[in-house]
C-alpha positions as CSV (number, residue, x, y, z in Angstrom):
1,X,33.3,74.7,41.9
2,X,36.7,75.2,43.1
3,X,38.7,71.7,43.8
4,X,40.1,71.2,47.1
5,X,43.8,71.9,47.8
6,X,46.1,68.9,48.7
7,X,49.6,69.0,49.8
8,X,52.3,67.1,47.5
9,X,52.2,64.6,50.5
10,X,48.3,64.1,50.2
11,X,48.8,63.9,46.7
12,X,51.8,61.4,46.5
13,X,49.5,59.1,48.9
14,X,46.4,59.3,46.8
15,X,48.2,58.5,44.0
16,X,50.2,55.5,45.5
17,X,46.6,53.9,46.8
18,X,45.4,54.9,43.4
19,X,47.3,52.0,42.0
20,X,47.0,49.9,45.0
21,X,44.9,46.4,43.1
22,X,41.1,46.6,43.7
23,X,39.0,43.2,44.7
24,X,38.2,41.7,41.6
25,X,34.9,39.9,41.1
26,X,36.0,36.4,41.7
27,X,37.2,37.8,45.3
28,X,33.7,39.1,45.7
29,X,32.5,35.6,44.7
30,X,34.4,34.1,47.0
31,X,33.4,35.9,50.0
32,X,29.7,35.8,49.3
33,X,30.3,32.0,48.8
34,X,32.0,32.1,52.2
35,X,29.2,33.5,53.9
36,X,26.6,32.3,52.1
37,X,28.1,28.1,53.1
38,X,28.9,29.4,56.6
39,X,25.5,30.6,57.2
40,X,23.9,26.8,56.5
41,X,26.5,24.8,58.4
42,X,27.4,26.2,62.1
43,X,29.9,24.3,63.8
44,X,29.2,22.2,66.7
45,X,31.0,24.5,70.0
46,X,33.6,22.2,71.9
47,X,32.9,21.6,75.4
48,X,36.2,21.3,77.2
49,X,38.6,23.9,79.4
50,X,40.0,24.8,76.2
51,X,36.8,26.3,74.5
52,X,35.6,27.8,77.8
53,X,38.8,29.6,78.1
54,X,38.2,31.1,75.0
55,X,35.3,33.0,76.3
56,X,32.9,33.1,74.0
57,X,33.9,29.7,72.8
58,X,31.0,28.0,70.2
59,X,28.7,30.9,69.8
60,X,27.2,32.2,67.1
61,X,28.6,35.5,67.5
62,X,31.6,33.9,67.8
63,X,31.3,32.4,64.5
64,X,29.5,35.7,62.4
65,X,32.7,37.2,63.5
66,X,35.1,34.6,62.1
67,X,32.8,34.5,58.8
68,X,33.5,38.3,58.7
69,X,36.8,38.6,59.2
70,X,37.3,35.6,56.7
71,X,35.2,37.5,54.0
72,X,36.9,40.8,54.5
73,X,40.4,38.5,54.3
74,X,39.7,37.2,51.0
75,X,38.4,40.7,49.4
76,X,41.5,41.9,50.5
77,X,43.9,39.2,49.5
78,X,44.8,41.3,46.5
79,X,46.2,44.2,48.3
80,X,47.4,43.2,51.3
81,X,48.0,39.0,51.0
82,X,50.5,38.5,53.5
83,X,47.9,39.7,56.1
84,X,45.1,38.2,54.2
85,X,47.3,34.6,54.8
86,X,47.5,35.3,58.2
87,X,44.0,36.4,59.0
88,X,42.7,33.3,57.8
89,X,45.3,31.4,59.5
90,X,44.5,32.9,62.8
91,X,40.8,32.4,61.8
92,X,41.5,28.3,61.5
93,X,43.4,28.0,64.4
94,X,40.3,30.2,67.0
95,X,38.1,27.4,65.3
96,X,39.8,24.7,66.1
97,X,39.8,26.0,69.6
98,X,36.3,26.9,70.2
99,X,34.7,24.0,67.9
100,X,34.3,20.6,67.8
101,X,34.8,20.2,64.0
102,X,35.5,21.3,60.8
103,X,33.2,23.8,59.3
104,X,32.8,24.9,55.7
105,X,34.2,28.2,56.1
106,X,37.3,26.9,57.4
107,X,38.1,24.7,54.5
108,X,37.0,27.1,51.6
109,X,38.7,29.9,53.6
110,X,41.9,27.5,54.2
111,X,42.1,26.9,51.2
112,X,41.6,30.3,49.7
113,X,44.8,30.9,51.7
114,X,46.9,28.4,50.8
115,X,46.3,29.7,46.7
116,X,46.2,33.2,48.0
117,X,49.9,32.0,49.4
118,X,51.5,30.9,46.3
119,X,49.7,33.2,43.8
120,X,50.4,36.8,45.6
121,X,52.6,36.5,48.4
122,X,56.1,37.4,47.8
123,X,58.6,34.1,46.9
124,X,60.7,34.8,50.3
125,X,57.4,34.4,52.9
126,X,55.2,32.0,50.1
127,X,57.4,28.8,51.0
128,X,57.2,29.4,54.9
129,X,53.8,30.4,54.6
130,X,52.6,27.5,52.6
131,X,54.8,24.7,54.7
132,X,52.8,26.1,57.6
133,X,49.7,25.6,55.8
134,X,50.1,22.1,54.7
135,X,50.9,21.0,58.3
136,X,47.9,23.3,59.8
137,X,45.6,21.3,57.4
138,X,47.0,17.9,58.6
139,X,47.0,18.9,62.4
140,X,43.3,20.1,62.0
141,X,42.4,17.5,60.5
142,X,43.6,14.9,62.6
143,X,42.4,16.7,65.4
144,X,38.7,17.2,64.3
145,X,38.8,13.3,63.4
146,X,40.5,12.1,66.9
147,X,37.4,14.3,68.4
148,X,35.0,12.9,66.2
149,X,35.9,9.3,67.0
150,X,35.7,10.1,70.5
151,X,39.2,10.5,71.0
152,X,40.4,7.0,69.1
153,X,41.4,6.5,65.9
154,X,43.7,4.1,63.9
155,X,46.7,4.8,62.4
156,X,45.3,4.2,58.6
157,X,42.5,6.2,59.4
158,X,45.3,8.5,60.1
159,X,47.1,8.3,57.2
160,X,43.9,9.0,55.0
161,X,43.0,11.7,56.5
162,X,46.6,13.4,56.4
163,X,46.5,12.2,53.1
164,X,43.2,13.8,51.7
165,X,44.2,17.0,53.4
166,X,47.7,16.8,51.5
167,X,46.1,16.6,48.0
168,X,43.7,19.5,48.9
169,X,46.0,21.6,49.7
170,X,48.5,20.9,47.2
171,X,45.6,21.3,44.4
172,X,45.1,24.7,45.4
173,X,49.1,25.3,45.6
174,X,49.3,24.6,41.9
175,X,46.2,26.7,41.5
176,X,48.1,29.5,43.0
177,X,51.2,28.8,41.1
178,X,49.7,28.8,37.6
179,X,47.8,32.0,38.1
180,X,50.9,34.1,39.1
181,X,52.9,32.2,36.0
182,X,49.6,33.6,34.0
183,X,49.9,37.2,35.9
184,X,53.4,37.2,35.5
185,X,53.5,36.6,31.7
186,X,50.9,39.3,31.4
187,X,52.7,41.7,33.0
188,X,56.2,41.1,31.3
189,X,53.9,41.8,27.8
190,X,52.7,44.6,28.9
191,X,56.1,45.7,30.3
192,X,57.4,44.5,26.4
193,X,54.9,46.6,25.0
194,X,55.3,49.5,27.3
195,X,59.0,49.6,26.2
196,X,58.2,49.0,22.3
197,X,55.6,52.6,22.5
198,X,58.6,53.9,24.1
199,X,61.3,53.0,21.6
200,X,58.9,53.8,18.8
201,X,58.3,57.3,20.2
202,X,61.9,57.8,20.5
203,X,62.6,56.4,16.9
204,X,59.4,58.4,15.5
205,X,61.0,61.6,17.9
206,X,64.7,61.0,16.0
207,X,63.1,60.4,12.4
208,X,61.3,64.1,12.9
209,X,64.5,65.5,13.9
210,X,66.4,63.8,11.3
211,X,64.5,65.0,8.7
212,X,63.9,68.6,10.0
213,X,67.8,68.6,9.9
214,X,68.0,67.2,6.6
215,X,65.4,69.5,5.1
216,X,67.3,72.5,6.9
217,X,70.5,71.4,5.1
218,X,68.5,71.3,1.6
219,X,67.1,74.2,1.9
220,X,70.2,75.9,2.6
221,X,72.5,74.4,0.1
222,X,69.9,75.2,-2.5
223,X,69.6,79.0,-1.0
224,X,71.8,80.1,1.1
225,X,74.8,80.5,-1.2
226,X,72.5,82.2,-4.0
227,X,71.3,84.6,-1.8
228,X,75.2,85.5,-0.8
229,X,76.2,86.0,-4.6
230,X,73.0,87.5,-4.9
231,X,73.8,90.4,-2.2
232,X,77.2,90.5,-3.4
233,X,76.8,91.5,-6.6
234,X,74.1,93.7,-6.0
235,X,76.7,95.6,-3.8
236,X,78.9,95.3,-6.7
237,X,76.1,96.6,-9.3
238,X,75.6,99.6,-6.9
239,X,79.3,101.0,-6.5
240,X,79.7,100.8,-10.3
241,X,76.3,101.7,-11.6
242,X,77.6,105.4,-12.7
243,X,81.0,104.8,-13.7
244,X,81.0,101.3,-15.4
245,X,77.4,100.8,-15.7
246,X,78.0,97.7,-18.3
247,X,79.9,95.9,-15.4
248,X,76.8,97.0,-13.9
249,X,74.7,95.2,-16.1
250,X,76.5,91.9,-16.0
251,X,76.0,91.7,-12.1
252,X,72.6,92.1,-12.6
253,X,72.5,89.6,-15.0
254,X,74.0,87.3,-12.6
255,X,71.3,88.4,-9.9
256,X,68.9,87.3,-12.7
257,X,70.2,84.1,-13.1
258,X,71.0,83.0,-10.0
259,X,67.6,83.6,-8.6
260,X,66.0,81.7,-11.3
261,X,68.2,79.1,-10.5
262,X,67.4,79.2,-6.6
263,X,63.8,79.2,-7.8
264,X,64.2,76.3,-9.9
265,X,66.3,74.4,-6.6
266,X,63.6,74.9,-4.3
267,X,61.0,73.6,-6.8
268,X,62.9,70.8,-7.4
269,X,63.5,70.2,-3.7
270,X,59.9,70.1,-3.0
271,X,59.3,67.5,-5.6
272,X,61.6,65.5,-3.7
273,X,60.3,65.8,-0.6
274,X,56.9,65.3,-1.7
275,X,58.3,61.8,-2.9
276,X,60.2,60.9,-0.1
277,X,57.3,58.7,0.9
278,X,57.8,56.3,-2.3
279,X,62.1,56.7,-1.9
280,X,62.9,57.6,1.2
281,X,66.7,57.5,0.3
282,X,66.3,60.6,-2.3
283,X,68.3,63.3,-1.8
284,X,68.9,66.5,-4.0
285,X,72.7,66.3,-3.1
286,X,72.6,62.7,-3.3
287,X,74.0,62.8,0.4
288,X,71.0,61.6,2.4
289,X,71.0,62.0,6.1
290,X,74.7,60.6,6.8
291,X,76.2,63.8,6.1
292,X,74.6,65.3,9.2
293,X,73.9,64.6,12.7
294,X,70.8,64.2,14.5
295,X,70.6,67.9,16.3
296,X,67.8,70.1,16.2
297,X,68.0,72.9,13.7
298,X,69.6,76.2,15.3
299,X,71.5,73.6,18.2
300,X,75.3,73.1,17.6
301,X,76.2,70.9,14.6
302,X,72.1,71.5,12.8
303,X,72.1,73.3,9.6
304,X,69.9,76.5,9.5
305,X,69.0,79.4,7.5
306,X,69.7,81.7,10.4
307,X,73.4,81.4,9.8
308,X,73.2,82.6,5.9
309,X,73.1,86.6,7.1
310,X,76.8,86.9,7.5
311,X,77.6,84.2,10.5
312,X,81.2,84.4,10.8
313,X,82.7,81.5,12.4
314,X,86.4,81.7,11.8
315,X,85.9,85.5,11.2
316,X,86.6,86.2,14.7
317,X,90.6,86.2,13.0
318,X,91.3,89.6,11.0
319,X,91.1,88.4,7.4
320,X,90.4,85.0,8.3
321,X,87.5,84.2,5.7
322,X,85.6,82.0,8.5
323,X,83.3,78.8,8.4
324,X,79.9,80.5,9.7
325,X,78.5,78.8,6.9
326,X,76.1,76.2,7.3
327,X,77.4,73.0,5.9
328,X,76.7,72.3,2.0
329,X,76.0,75.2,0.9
330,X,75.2,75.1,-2.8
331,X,78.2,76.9,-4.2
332,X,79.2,78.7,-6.8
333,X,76.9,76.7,-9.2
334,X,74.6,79.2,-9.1
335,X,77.2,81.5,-10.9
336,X,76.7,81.2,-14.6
337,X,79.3,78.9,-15.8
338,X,80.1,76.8,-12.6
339,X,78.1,73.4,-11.4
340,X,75.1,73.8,-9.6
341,X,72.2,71.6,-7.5
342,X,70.4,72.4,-11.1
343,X,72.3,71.3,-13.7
344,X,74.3,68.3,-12.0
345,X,72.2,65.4,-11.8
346,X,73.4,63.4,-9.4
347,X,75.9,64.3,-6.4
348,X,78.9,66.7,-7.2
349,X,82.2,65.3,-7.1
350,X,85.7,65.8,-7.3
351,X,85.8,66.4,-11.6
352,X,82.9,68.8,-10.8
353,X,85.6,71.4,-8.7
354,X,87.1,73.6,-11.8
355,X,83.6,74.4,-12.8
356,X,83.1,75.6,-8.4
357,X,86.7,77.6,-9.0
358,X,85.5,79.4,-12.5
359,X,82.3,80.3,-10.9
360,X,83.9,81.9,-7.7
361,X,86.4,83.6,-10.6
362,X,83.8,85.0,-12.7
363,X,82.5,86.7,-9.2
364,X,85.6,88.8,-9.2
365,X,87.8,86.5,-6.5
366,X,91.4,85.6,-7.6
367,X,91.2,81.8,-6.9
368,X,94.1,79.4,-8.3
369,X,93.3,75.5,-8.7
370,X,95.7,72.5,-8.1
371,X,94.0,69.4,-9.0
372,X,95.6,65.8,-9.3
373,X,93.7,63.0,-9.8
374,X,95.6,59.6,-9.9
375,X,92.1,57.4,-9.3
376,X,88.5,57.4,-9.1
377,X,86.9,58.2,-6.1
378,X,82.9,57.2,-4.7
379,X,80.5,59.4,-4.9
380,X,80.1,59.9,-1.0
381,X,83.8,60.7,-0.9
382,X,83.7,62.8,-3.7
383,X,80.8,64.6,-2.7
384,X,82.4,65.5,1.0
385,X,85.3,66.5,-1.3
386,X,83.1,69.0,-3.1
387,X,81.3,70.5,-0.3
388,X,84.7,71.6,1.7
389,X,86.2,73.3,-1.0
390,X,82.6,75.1,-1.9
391,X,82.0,76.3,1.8
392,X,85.7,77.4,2.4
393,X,85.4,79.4,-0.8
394,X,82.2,80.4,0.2
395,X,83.3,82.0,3.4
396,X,86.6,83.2,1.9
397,X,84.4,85.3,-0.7
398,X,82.4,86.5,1.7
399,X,84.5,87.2,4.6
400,X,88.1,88.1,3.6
401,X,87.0,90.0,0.6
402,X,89.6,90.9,-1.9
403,X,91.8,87.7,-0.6
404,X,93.6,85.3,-2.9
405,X,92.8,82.0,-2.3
406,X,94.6,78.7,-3.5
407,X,92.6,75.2,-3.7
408,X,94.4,71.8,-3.6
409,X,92.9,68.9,-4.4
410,X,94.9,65.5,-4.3
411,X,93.4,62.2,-4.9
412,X,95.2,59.0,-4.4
413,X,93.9,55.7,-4.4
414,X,93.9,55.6,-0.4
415,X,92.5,59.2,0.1
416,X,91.4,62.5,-1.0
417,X,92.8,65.1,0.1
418,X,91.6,68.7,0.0
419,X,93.4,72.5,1.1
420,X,91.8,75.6,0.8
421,X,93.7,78.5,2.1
422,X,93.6,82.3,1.2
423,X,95.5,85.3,2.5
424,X,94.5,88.2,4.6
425,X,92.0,90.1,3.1
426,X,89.2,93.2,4.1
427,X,87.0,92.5,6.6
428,X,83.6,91.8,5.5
429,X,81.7,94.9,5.9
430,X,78.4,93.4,7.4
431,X,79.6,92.8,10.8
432,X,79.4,88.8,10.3
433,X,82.5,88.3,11.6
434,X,80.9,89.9,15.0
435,X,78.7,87.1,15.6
436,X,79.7,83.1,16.3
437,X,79.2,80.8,13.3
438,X,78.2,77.3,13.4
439,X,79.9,76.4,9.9
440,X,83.6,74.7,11.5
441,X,81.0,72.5,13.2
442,X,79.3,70.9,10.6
443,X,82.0,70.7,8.1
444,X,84.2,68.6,10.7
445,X,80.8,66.6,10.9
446,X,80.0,66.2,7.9
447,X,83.9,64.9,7.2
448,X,83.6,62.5,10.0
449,X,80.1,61.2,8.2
450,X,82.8,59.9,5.8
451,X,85.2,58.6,8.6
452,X,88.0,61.5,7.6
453,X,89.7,64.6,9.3
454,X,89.6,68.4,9.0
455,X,91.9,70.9,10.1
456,X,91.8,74.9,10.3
457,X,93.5,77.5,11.5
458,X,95.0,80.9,11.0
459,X,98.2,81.4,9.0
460,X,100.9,83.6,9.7
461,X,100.2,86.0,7.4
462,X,96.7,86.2,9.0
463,X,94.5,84.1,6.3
464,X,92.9,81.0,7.3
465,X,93.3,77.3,6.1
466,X,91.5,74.1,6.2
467,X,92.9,71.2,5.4
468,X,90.7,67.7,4.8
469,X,91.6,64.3,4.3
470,X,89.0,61.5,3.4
471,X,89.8,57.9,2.9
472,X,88.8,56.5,0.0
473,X,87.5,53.4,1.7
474,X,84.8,55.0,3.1
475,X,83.1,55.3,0.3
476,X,83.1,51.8,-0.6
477,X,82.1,50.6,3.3
């Protein structure tokens, strides 16, 4: 059965009186209490000019349609209580006209107002509204006792009168008043609780993106380098297979070993994440999540596998070696001889570098090392250290092959700092340097994680670069 089709304008208007308040069942009470008392105590009419002007003054039609009006005013009073208020009012004030005194259903109906007034009428119109209540109730009052007296009555009689219809009043004022107090308190928990869901969805929605970025950067500092020395020396192996087949042999050796290795990373990487649950600060790298950002893998700044094939970043510069890689990459480790995520067990540091530059030698790169170290740095600092000299020899290996490159590492008691720059070298031959790189990104991130600076550029000769300084006090904040 096909639904019928509503405009936006229908549907905004359905939807609006879908949330309008419904009568609740003490408003049903209430009316059938209205009608129920009305029906057992009719009003004597009033017999004067005034009644007979009325027209249908003291009548019992008269009076069914005052109880109906006042019934259908208090189911209402919930959605529209300003005109529920002033039904009734009007209601009081035709009775007091037409009859000579006071009914039921104008006191349990006045009074209805006067609460409906200060529980659900908005603050600017309550005051007014309730004002002309209180002095309604005394007039009427009055009135129906000056009539009933036959038109004498002494001031103290007066007085208790105005008095009685004072305290009635004002008991169902405070009625009123503690019910929206109640209402109000209700509503500002559920408004508290309405915004806790929501800031616990948006914390649940950041710890899910966290982690997807920290696993992405795991995964890739345990892989992505070892599958770039892998492909490297398998090109190697290949161009010398028939003329130097024992340099030949050694490459594959080092294919062996480095993908036992990666093997070895990613098992011991999903121990870790399997345990996160028991120590949620355990990292492979020791880094945890400050080194990276919040992003989405594959947005700017996120880690990602995709960026492993040959990303170029600063490879748009002839012979520039470029930073497409993605952040941490695992280094040259996974080269027999150097450090890796394997063999280290805690973070890599600053002592751990020489080991990074004999592994990127033993690849075939001609790679001098400058290394002063005048005091001891945190392992954070040392770490960040670490990872910018891997990834710019990373990318100077595999995008300005055949370059020299020349490390620098100087660590003071203030700061670290750390300058990796090679010379112009071949392009690399799988078009990497075609595509955009995310690598410049997160290294400059991951160096601000640690409250320092990184620079990189082109030289003049047409090499590239970068240039890091850490403070040493971040590590200790």
């Amino acid at each position: 059965m096909t639904q019928p089709h509503r405009s936006p304008q229908e549907s905004g208007l359905l939807a609006r009186l879908g949330r309008l308040p419904r009568p609740g069942w003490p408003d049903l009470i209430a009316a059938a209490l209205l009608v129920y008392v009305s029906a057992w105590n009719l009003p004597d009419p009033l017999d004067t000019s005034t009644s007979v002007s009325v027209g249908v003054a003291g009548s019992p039609a008269l009076f069914a349609v005052l109880v109906t009006v006042c019934a259908l005013a208090t189911l209402l009073r919930r959605v529209l209580p300003t005109a529920s208020v002033l039904l009734i009012g009007l209601v009081c004030l035709i009775h007091l006209a037409a009859y000579d005194s006071l009914s039921l259903l104008v006191i349990g109906a006045g009074l209805i107002a006067v609460e409906t007034t200060t529980s659900r009428v908005p603050r600017p119109w309550a005051w007014p509204l309730l004002a002309a209540h209180a002095v309604g109730a005394a007039v009427g009052i009055v009135l129906a006792g000056y009539r009933g007296a036959g038109l004498e009555m002494e001031t103290a009689r007066m007085g208790v009168l105005i008095t009685v219809a004072l305290v009635f009043v004002a008991a169902a004022a405070l009625t009123g008043l503690l019910r929206r107090r109640s209402r109000e308190r209700r509503e500002q928990v559920r408004e508290r609780l309405a915004l806790l869901a929501a800031q616990q969805e948006t914390e649940r929605r950041l710890a899910v993106v966290e982690e997807r970025n920290r696993i992405a950067r795991d995964v890739h500092d345990l892989l992505g380098h070892s599958l770039s020395v892998i492909g490297m020396q398998a090109e190697g192996a290949r161009a010398v297979l028939s003329a130097r087949p024992e340099e030949a042999e050694r490459a594959l050796a080092v294919i062996g070993e480095t993908s036992r290795r990666g093997v070895d990373d990613v098992r011991a990487l999903v121990d870790v994440l399997r345990s996160d649950d028991d120590e949620p600060d355990a990292r492979p790298d020791g880094q945890g999540g400050a080194q990276g950002g919040t992003a989405e893998p594959g947005a700017p700044g996120a880690p990602g596998m995709g960026d492993v094939p040959g990303a170029p970043g600063m490879g748009d510069v002839p012979g520039a070696p470029g930073m497409g890689d993605v952040p941490g990459a695992p280094g040259m480790g996974d080269v027999p001889g150097a450090p890796g995520m394997g063999d280290v067990p805690g973070a890599p540091g600053v002592d751990d570098v020489p080991g990074l530059v004999t592994g990127v030698r033993e690849a075939g790169t001609a790679v001098t090392l400058s290394l002063a170290v005048g005091a001891a740095t945190p392992e954070p600092v040392g770490a960040c250290a670490y990872r910018v000299v891997q990834e710019a020899l990373t990318n100077a290996v595999r995008h300005a092959p055949g370059a020299a490159v020349a490390v620098e590492v100087d660590v003071t008691e203030d700061r670290v700092e750390v300058t990796v720059s090679n010379t112009a070298g071949r392009r690399d031959s799988d078009g990497g340097a075609n595509r955009g790189g995310l690598g410049l990104v997160s290294m400059t991130e991951r160096v601000h994680a640690v409250g320092g600076t990184l620079t990189a550029g082109t030289r003049p000769d047409g090499g590239w670069r970068v240039h890091a300084v850490v403070p040493v006090s971040a590590g200790a904040a």
